[in-house]
C-alpha positions as a Python dict, from the first residue, in 0.01 Angstrom:
ca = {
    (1, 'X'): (0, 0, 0),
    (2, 'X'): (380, 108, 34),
    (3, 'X'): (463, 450, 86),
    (4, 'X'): (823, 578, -65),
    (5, 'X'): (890, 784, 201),
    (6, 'X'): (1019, 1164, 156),
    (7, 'X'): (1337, 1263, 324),
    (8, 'X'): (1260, 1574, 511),
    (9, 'X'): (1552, 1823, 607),
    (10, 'X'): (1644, 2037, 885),
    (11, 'X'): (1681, 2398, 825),
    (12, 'X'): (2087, 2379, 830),
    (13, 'X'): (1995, 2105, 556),
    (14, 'X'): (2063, 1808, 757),
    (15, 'X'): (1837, 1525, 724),
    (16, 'X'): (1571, 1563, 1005),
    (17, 'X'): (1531, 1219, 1137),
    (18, 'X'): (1302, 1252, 1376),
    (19, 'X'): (1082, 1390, 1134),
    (20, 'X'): (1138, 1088, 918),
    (21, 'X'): (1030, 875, 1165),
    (22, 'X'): (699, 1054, 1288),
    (23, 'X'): (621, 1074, 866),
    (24, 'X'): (663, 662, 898),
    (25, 'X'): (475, 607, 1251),
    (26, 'X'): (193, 829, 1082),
    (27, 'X'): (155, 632, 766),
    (28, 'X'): (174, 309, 943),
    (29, 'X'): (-119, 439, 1166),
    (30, 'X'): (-331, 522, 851),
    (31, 'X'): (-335, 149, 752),
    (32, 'X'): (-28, 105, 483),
    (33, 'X'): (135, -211, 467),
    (34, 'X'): (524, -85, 485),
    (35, 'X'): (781, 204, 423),
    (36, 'X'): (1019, 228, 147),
    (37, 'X'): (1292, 428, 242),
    (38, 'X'): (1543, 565, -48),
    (39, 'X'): (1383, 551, -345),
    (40, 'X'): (1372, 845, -536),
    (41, 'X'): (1060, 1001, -358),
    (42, 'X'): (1350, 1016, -94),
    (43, 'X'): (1605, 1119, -333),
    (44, 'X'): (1847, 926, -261),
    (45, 'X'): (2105, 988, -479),
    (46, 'X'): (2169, 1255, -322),
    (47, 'X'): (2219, 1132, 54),
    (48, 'X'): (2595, 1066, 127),
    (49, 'X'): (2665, 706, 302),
    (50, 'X'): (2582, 783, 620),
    (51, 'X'): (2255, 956, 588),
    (52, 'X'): (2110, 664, 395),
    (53, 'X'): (2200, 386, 707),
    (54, 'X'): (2092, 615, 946),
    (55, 'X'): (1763, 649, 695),
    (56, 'X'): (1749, 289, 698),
    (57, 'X'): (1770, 289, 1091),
    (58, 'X'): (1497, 457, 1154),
    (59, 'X'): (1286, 279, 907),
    (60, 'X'): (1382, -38, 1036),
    (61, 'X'): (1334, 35, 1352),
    (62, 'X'): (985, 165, 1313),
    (63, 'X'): (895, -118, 1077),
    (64, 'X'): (1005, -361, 1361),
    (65, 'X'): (805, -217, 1648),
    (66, 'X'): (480, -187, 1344),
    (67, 'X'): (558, -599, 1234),
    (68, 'X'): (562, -388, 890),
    (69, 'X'): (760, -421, 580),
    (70, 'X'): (1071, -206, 488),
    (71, 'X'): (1174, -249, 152),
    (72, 'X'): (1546, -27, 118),
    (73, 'X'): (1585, 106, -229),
    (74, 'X'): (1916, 6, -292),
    (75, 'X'): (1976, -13, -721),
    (76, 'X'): (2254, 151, -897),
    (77, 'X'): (2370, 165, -1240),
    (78, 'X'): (2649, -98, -1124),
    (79, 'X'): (2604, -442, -1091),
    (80, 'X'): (2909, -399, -800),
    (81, 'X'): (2769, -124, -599),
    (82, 'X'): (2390, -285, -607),
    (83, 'X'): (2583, -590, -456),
    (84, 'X'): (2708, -382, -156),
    (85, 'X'): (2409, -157, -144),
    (86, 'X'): (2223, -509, -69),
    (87, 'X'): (2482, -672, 125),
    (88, 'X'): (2497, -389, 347),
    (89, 'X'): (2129, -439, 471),
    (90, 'X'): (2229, -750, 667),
    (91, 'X'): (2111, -713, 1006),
    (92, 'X'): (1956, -376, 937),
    (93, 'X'): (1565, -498, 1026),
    (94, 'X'): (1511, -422, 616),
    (95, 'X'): (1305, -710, 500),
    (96, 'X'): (1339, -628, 102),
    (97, 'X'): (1599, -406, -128),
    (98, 'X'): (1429, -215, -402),
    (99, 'X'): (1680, -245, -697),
    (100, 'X'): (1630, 24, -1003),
    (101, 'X'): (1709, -134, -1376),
    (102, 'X'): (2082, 21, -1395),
    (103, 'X'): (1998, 367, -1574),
    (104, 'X'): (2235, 573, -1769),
    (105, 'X'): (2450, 280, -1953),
    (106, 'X'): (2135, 116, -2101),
    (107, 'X'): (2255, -249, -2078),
    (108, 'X'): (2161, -528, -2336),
    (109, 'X'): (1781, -719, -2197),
    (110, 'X'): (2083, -993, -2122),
    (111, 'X'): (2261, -710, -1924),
    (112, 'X'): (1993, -663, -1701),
    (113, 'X'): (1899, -1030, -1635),
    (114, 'X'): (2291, -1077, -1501),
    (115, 'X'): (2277, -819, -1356),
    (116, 'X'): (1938, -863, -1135),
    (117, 'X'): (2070, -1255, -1102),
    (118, 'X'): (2407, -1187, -934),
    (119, 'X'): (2215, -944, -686),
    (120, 'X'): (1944, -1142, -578),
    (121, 'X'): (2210, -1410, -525),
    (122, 'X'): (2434, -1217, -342),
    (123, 'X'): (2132, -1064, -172),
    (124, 'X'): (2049, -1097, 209),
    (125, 'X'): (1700, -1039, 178),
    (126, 'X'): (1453, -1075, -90),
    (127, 'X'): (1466, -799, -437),
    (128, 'X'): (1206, -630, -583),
    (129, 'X'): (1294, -486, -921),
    (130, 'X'): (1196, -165, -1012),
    (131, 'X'): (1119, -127, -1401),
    (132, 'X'): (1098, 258, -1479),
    (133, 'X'): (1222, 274, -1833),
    (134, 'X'): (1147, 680, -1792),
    (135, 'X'): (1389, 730, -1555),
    (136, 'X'): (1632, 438, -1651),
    (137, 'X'): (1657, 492, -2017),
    (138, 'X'): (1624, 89, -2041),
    (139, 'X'): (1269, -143, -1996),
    (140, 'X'): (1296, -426, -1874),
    (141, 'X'): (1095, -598, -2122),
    (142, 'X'): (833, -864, -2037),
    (143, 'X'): (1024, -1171, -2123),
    (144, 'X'): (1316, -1053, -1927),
    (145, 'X'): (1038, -974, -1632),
    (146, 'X'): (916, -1266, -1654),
    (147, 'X'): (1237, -1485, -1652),
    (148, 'X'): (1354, -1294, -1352),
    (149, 'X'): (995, -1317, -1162),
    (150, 'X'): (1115, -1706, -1187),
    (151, 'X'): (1471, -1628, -1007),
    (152, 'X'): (1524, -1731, -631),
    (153, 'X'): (1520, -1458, -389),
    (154, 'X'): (1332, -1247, -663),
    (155, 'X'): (958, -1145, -552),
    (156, 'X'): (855, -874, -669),
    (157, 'X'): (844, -593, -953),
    (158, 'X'): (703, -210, -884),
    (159, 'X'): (621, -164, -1275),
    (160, 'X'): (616, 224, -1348),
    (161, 'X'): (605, 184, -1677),
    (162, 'X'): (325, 456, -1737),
    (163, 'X'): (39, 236, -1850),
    (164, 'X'): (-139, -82, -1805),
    (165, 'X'): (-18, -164, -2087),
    (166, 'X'): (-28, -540, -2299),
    (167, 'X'): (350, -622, -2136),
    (168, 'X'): (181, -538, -1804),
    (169, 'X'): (-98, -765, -1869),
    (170, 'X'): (105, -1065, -1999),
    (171, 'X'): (341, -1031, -1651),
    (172, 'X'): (22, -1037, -1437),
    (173, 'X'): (-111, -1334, -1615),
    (174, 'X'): (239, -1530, -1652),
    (175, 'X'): (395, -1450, -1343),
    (176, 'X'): (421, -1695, -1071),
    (177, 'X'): (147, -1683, -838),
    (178, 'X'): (366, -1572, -538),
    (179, 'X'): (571, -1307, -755),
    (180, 'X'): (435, -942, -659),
    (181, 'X'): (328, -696, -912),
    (182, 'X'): (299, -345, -712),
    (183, 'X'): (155, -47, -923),
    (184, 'X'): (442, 272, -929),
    (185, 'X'): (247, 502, -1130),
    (186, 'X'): (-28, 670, -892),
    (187, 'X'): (-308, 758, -1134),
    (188, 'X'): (-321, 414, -1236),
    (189, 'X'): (-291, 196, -938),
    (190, 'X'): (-680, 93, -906),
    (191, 'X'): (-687, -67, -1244),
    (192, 'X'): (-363, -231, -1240),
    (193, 'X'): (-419, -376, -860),
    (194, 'X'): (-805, -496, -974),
    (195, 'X'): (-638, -682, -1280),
    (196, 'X'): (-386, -857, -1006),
    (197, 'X'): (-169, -668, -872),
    (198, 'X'): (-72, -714, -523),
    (199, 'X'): (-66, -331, -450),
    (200, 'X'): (96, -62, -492),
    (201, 'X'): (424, 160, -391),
    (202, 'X'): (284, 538, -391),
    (203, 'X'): (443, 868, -315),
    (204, 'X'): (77, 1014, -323),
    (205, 'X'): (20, 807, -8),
    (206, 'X'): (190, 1061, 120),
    (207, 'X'): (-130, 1274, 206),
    (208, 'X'): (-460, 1117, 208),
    (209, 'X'): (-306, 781, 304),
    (210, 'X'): (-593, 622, 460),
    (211, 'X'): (-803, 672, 107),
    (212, 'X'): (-523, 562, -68),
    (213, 'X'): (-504, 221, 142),
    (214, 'X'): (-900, 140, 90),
    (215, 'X'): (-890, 181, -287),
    (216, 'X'): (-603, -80, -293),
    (217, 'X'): (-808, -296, -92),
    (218, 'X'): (-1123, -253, -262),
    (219, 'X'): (-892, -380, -581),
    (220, 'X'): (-821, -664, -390),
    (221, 'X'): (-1181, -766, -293),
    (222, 'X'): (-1300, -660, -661),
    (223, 'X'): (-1512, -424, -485),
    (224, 'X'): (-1565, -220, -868),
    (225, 'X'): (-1791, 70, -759),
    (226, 'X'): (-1640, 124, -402),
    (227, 'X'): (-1276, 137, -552),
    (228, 'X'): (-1365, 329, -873),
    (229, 'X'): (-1518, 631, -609),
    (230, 'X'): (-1167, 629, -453),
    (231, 'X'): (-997, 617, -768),
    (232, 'X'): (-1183, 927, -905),
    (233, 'X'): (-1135, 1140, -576),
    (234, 'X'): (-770, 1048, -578),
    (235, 'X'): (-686, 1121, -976),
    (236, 'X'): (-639, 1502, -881),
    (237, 'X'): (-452, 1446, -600),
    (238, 'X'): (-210, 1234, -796),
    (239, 'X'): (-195, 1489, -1067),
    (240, 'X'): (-114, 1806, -858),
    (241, 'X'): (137, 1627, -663),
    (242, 'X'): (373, 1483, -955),
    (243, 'X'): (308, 1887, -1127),
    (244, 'X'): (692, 1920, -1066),
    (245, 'X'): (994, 1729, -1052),
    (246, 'X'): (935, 1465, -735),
    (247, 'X'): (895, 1505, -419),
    (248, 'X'): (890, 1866, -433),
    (249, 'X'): (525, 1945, -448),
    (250, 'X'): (489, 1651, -160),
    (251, 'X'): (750, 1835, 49),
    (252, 'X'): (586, 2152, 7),
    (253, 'X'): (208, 2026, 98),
    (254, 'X'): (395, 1857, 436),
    (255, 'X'): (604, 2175, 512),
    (256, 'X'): (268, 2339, 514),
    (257, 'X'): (63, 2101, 727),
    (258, 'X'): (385, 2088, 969),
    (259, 'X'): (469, 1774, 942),
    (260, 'X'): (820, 1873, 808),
    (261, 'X'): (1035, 2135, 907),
    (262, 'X'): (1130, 2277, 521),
    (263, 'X'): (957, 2198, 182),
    (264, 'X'): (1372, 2182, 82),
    (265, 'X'): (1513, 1924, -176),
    (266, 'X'): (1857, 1884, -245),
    (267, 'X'): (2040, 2009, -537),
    (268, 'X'): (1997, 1975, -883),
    (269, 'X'): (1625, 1963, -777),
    (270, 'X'): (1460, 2248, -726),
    (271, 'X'): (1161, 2374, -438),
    (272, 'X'): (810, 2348, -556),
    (273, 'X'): (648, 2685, -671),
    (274, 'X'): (404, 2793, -472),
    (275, 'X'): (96, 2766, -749),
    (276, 'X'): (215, 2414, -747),
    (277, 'X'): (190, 2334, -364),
    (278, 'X'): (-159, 2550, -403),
    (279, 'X'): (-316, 2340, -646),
    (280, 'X'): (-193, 2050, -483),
    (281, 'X'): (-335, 2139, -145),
    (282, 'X'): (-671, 2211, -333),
    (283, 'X'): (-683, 1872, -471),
    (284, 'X'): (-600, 1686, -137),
    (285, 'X'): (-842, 1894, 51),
    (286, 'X'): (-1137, 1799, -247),
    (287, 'X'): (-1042, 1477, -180),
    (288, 'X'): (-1112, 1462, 230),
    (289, 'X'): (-742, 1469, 338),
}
C-alpha cells in the first residue's frame, strides 16, 4: 500500500511542511509500504518549483530514515518537461517518478510509447506509468501497456482505469513477472490486488490506513473471506471521500481530526462542503478509523 500524500497548507496558504511530514511518519507507522508525493491527491499542478523539491525533501527524507519507498509524481503533458521533472530527482532520496500519460494533447498509442521510452531512458530512477484515461483524455491501451511493461527502467503501472476490466486482466496475465500492477481506483483495489496485483496507490489510505494495508495483504496471501470483510467496511469510506473533486473531502476529514492546519486546496479547486466532510467522517468512523 502507497499513500498519495495530501499537501496540507498553512493558514497564509503556504505549504505546511511540517505537517507534511508528520502525515508521512504517521502512515509509515500504520504499516504502508511508501509515500507518493505530488500526484494529484497532492495537487501538484498547482505547487510552483520550489514547493514541489522542498515536497520531495521531506518525503525523501522520511522515506530514508523509514527504508520506505518514495515514488515522486513527476508526468506532464510534455515529453521535455517529464525529462527534467525526472532528471531533477537525482540525488533527491526518491526511489521511483510517477509519470501521468501526457493529458490534454491526446497523443497517437505511438505518441505515448516515445514518449514513456525517452523518459525512462533519460530517467535516474525507475518509472511507473500512470494510466488514467479520465483525467488524461488518452488510455494507454493494453498493447501499448504491455510493450512498455517490457522497457528498461520501466516497473510499474498504477492502472486507474475505473474497472477491472478485460485490458486489466490481459496486463496482469501478460506482464512480466517483475512489472508492478498497483490498483488507483480505491473501491476496487481488493479484487484487482487478489487477481495479481502487487498493491495499490490509495488516497483513501489517508484515514483508516492500517485497514487499508491488511486488505492489500490479505489479497496477497489469497486470504478471500478476511480481505472481502475489509473490502466491505472500506467501500463507504472510499465513496464519501472521492464525493467531491480530490483531495478536498480528505483535507477536510484531516483538518478536523487536527492533523492539518486548514481543509484549504488551491485554486480552481474548491473546499469540501461540509455535508461532504460529514458523511465522510461517518463512513470512516463505521469503519473503525
Amino acid at each position: 500500500m502507497y499513500v498519495p500524500l495530501v499537501t496540507p497548507y498553512a493558514a497564509d496558504g503556504s505549504v505546511d511542511l511540517e505537517a507534511l511530514e508528520r502525515l508521512a511518519v504517521r502512515v509509515l507507522d500504520a504499516g504502508v509500504a511508501g509515500l507518493v508525493p505530488l500526484g494529484t491527491t497532492g495537487e501538484a499542478p498547482l505547487l510552483e518549483p520550489d514547493e514541489k523539491r522542498a515536497v520531495v525533501d521531506v518525503c525523501a527524507r522520511v522515506g530514508q530514515a523509514r527504508g520506505a519507498h518514495v515514488i515522486v509524481g513527476s508526468g506532464t503533458n510534455s515529453t521535455r518537461s517529464t525529462i527534467r521533472a525526472v532528471e531533477a530527482l537525482a540525488g533527491t532520496g526518491a526511489t521511483a517518478a510517477l509519470c501521468v500519460v501526457p493529458y490534454y494533447v491526446r497523443p497517437s498509442q505511438a505518441g505515448i510509447i516515445a514518449h514513456f521510452e525517452a523518459v525512462a531512458a533519460a530517467s535516474p530512477v525507475p518509472i511507473v506509468l500512470y494510466n488514467i484515461p479520465s483525467r488524461t483524455g488518452q488510455p494507454l491501451e493494453p498493447d501499448s501497456l504491455l510493450r512498455l511493461a517490457n522497457t528498461a527502467n520501466v516497473v510499474g503501472v498504477k492502472q486507474s482505469v475505473g474497472a477491472v476490466d478485460v485490458g486489466t486482466l490481459r496486463v496482469l496475465a501478460e506482464a512480466p513477472a517483475d512489472f508492478a500492477v498497483l490498483g488507483g481506483d480505491d473501491p476496487i483495489l481488493f479484487p484487482l490486488v487478489l487477481l495479481g496485483g502487487a498493491g495499490a496507490v490509495a488516497a483513501s489510505a489517508h484515514v483508516c490506513t492500517r485497514r487499508y494495508v491488511e486488505m492489500i495483504e490479505c489479497g496477497l496471501a489469497g486470504k478471500v473471506d478476511e480481505g472481502r470483510a475489509h473490502h466491505e467496511a472500506l467501500l463507504p469510506v472510499a465513496r464519501a471521500c472521492f464525493a467531491e473533486p480530490n483531495p478536498a473531502v480528505f483535507k477536510g476529514v484531516l483538518a478536523g481530526q487536527g492533523l492539518i492546519a486548514t481543509p484549504d486546496v488551491r485554486a480552481p479547486l474548491a473546499n469540501a462542503s461540509p455535508a461532504s466532510v460529514e458523511a465522510a467522517r461517518a463512513a470512516i468512523a463505521a469503519a473503525g478509523g
